[in-house]
PDB file of N, H, CA, C and O in Angstrom:
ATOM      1  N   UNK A   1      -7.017   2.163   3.318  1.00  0.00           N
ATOM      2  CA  UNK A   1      -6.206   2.243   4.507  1.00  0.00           C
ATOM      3  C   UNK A   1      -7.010   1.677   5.664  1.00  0.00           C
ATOM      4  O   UNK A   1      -8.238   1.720   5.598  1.00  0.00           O
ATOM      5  N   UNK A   2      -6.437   1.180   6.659  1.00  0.00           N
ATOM      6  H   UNK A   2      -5.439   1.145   6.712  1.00  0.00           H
ATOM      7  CA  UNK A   2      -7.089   0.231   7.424  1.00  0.00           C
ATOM      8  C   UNK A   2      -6.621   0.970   8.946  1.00  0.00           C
ATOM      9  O   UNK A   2      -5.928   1.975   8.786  1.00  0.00           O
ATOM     10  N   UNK A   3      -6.941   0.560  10.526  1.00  0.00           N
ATOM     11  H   UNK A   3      -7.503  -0.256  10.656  1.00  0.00           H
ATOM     12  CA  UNK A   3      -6.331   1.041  11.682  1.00  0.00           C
ATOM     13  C   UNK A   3      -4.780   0.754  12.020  1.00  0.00           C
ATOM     14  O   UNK A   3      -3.970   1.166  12.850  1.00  0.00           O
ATOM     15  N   UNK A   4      -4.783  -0.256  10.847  1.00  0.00           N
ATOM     16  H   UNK A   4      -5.441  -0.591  10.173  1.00  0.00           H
ATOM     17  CA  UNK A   4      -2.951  -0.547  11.350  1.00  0.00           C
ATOM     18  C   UNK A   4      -2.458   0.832  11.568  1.00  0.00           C
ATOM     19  O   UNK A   4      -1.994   1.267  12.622  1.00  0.00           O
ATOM     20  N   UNK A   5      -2.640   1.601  10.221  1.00  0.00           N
ATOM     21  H   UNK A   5      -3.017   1.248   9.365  1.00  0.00           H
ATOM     22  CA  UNK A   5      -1.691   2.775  10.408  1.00  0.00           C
ATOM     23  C   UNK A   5      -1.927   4.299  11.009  1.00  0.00           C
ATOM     24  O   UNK A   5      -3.027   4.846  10.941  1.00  0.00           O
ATOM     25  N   UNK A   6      -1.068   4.758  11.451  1.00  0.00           N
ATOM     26  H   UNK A   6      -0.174   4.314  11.506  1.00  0.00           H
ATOM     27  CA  UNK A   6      -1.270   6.033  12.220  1.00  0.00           C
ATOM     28  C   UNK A   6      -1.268   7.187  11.315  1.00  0.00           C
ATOM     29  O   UNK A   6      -1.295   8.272  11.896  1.00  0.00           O
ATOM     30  N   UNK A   7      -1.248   7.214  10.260  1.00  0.00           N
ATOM     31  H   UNK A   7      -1.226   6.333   9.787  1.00  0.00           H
ATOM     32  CA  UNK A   7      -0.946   7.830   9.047  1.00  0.00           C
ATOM     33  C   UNK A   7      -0.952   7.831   8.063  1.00  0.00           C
ATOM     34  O   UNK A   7       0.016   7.317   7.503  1.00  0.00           O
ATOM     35  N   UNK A   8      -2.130   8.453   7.179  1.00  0.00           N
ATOM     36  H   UNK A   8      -2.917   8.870   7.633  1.00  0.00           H
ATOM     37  CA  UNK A   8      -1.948   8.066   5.625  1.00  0.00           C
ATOM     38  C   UNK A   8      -0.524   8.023   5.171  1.00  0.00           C
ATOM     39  O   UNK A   8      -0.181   7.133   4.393  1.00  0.00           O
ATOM     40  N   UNK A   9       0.233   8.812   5.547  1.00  0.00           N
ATOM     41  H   UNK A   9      -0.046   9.535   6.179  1.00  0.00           H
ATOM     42  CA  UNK A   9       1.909   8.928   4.856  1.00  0.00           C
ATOM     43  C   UNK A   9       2.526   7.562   5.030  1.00  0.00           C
ATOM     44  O   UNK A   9       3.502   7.217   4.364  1.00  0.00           O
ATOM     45  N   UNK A  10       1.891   6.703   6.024  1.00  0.00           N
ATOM     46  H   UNK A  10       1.098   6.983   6.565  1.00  0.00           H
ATOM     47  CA  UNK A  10       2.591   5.374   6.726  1.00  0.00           C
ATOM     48  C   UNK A  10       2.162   4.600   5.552  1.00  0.00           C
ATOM     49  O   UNK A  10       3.012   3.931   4.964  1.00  0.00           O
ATOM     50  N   UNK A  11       0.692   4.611   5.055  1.00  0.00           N
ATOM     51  H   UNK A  11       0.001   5.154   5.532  1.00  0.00           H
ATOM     52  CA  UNK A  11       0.327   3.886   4.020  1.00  0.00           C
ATOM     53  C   UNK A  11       0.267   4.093   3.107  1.00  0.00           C
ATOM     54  O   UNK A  11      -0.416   3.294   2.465  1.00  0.00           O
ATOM     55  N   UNK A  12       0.762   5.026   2.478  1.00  0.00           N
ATOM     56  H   UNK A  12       1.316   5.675   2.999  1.00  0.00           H
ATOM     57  CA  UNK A  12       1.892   5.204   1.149  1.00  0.00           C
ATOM     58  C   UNK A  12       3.246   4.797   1.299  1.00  0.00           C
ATOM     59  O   UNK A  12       3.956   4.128   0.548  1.00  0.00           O
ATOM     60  N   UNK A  13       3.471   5.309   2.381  1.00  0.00           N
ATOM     61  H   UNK A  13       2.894   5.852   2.991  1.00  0.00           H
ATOM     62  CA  UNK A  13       5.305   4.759   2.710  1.00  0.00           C
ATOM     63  C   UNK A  13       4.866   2.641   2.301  1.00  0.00           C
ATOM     64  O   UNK A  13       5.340   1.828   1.507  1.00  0.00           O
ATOM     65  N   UNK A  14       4.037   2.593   3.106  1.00  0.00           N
ATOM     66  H   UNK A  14       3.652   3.253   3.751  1.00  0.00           H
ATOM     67  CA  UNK A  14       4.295   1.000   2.999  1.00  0.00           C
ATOM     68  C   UNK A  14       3.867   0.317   0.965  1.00  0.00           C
ATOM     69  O   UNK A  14       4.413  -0.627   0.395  1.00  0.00           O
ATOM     70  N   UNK A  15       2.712   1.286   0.381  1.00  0.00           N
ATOM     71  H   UNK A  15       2.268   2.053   0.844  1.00  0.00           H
ATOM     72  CA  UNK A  15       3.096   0.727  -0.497  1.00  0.00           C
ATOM     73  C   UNK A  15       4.015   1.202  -1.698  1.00  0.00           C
ATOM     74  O   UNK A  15       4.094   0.746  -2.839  1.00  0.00           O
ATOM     75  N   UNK A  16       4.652   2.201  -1.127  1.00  0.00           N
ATOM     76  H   UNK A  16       4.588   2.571  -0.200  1.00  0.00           H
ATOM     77  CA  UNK A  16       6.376   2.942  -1.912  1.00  0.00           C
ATOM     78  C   UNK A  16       6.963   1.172  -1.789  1.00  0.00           C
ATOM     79  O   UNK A  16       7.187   0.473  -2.777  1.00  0.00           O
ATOM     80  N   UNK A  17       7.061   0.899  -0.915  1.00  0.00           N
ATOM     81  H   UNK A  17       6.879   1.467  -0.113  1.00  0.00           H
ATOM     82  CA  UNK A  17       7.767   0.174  -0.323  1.00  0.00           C
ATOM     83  C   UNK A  17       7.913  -1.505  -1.073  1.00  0.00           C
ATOM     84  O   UNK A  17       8.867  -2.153  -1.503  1.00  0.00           O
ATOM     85  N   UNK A  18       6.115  -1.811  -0.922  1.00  0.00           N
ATOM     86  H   UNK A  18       5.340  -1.285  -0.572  1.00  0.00           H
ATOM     87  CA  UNK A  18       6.058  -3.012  -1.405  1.00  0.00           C
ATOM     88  C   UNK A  18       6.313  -2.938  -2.847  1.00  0.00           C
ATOM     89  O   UNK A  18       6.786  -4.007  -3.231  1.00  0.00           O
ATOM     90  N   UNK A  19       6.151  -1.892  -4.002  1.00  0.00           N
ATOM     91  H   UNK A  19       5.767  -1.023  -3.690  1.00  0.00           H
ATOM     92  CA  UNK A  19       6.250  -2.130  -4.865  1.00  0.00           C
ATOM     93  C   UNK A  19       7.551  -1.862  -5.420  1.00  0.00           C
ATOM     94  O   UNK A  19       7.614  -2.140  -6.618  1.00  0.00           O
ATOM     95  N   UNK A  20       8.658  -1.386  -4.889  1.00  0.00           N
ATOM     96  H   UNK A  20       8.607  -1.160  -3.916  1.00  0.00           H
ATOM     97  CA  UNK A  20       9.898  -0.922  -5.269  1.00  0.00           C
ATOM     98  C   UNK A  20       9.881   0.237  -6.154  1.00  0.00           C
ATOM     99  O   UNK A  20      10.294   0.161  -7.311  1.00  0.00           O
ATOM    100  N   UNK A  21       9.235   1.724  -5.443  1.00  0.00           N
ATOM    101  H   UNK A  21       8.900   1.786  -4.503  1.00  0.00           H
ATOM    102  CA  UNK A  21       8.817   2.547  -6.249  1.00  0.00           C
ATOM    103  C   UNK A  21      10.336   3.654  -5.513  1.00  0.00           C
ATOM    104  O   UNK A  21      10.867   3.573  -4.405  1.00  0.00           O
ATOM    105  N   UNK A  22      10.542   4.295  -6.304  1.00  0.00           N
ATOM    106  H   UNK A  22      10.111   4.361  -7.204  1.00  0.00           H
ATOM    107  CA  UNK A  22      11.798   5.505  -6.654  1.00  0.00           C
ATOM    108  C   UNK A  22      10.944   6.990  -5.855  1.00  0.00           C
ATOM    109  O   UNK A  22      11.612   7.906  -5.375  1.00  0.00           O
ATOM    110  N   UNK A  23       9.979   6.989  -5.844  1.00  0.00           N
ATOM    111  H   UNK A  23       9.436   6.246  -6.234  1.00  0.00           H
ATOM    112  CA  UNK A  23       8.944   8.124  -5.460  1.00  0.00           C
ATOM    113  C   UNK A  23       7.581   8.101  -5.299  1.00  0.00           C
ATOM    114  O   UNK A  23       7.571   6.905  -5.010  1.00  0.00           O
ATOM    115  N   UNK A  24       6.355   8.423  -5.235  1.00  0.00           N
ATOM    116  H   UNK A  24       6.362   9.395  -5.470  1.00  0.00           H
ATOM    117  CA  UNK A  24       4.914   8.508  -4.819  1.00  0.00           C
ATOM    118  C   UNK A  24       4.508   8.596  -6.402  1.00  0.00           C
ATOM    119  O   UNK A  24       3.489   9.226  -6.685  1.00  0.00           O
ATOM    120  N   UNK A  25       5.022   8.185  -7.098  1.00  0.00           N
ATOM    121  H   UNK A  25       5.850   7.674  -6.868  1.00  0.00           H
ATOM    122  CA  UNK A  25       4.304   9.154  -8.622  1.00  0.00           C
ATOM    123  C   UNK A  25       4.213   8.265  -9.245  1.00  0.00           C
ATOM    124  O   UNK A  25       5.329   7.745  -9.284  1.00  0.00           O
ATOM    125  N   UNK A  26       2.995   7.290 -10.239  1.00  0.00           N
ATOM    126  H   UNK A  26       2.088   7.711 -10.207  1.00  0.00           H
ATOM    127  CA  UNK A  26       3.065   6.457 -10.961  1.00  0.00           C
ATOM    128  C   UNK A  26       2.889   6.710 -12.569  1.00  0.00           C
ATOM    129  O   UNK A  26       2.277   7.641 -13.095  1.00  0.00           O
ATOM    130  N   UNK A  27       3.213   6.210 -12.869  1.00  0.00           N
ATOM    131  H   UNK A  27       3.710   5.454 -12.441  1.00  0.00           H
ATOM    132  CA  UNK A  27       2.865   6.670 -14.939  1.00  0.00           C
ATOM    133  C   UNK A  27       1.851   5.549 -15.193  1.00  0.00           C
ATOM    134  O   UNK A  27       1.747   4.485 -14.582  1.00  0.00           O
ATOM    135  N   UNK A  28       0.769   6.229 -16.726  1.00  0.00           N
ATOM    136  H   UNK A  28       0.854   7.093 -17.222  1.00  0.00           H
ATOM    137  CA  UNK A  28       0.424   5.150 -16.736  1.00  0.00           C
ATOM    138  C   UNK A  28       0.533   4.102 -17.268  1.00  0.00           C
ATOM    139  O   UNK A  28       1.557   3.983 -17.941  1.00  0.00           O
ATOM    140  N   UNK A  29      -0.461   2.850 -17.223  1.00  0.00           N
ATOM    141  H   UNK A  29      -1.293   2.947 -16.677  1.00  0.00           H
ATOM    142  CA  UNK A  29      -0.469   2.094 -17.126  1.00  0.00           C
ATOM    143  C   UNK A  29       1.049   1.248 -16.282  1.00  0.00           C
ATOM    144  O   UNK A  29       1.456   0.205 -16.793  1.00  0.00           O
ATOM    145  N   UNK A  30       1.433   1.551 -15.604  1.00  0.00           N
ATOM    146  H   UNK A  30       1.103   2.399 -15.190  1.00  0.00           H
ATOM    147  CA  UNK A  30       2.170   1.086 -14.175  1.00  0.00           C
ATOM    148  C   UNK A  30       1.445   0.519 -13.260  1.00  0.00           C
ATOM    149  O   UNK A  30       0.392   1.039 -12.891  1.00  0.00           O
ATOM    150  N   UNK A  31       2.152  -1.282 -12.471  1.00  0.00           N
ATOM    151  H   UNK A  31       3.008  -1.704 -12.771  1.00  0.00           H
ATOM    152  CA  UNK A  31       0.797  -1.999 -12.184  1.00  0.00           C
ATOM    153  C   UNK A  31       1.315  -1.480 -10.178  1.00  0.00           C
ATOM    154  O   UNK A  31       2.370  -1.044  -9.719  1.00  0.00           O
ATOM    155  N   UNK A  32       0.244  -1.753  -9.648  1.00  0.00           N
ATOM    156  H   UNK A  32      -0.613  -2.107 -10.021  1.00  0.00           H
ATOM    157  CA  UNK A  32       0.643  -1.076  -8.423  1.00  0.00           C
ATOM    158  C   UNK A  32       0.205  -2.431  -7.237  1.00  0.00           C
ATOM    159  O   UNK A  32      -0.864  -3.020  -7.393  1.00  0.00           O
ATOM    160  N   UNK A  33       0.845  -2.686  -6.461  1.00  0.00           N
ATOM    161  H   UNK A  33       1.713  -2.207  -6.334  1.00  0.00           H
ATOM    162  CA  UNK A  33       0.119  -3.664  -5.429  1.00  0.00           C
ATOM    163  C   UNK A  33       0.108  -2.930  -4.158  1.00  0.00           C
ATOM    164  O   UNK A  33       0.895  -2.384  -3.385  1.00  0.00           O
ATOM    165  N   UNK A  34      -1.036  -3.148  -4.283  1.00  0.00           N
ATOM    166  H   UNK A  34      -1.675  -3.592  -4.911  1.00  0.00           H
ATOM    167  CA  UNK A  34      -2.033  -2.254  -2.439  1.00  0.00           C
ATOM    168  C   UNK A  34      -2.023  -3.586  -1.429  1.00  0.00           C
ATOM    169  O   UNK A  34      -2.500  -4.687  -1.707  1.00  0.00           O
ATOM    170  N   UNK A  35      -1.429  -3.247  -0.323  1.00  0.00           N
ATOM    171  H   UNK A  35      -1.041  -2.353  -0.098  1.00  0.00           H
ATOM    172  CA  UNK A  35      -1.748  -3.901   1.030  1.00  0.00           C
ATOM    173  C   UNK A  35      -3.259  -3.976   1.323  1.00  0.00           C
ATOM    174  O   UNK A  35      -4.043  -3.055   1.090  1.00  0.00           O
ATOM    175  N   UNK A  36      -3.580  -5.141   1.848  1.00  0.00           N
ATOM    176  H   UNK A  36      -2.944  -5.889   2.038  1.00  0.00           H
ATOM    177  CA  UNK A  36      -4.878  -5.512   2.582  1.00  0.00           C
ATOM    178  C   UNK A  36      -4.652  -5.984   3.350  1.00  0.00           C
ATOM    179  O   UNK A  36      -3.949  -6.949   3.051  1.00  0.00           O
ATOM    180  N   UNK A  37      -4.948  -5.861   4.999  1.00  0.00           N
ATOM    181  H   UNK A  37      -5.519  -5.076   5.242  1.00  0.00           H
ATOM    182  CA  UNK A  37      -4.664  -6.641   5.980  1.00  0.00           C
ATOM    183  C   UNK A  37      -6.303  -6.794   6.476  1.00  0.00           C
ATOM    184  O   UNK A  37      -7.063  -5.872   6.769  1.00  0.00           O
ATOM    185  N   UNK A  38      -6.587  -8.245   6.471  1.00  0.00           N
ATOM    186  H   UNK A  38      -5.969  -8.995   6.233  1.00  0.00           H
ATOM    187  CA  UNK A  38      -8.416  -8.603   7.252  1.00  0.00           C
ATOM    188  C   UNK A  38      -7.545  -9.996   8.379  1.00  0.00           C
ATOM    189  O   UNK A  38      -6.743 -10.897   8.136  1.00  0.00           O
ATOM    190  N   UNK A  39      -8.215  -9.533   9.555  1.00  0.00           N
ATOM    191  H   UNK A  39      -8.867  -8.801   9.752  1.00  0.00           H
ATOM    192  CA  UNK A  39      -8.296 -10.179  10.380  1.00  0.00           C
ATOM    193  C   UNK A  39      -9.090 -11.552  10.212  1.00  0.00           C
ATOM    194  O   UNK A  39      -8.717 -12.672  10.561  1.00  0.00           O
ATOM    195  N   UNK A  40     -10.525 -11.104   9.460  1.00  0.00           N
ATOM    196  H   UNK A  40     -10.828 -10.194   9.177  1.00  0.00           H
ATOM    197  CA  UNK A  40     -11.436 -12.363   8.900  1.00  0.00           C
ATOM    198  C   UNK A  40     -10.579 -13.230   8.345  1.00  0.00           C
ATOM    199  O   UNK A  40      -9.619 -13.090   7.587  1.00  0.00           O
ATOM    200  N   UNK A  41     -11.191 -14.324   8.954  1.00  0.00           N
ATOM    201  H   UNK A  41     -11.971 -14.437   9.570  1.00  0.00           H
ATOM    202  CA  UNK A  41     -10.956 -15.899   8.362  1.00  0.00           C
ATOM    203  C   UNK A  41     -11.274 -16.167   7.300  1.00  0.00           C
ATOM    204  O   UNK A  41     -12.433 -15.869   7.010  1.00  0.00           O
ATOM    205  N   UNK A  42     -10.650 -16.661   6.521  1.00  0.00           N
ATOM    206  H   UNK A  42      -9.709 -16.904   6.757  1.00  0.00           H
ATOM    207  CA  UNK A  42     -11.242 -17.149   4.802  1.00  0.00           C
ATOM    208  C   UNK A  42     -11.186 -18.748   4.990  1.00  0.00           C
ATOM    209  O   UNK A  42     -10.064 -19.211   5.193  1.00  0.00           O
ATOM    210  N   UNK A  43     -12.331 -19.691   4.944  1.00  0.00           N
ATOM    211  H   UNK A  43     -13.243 -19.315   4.779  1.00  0.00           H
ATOM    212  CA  UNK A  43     -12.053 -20.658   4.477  1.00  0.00           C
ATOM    213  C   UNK A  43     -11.310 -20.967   2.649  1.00  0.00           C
ATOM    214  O   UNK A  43     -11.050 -22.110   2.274  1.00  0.00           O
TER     215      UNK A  43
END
């Protein structure tokens, strides 16, 4: 989790969100994509 958010709940909500999840609960092997936001430049 990074300063974007005001709230761990914000950064679960966002990756409920990105991954098209039904609830907070994953089974396993279920693949999950986590937000990264860097200001740094990448060449």
């Amino acid at each position: 989790m990074t300063e974007e958010y005001a709230e761990v709940d914000d950064y679960i909500n966002e990756v409920v969100q990105i991954n098209h999840l039904t609830s907070e609960y994953l089974r396993p092997g279920q693949n999950l994509t986590v937000p990264y936001y860097s200001t740094e430049y990448k060449d």
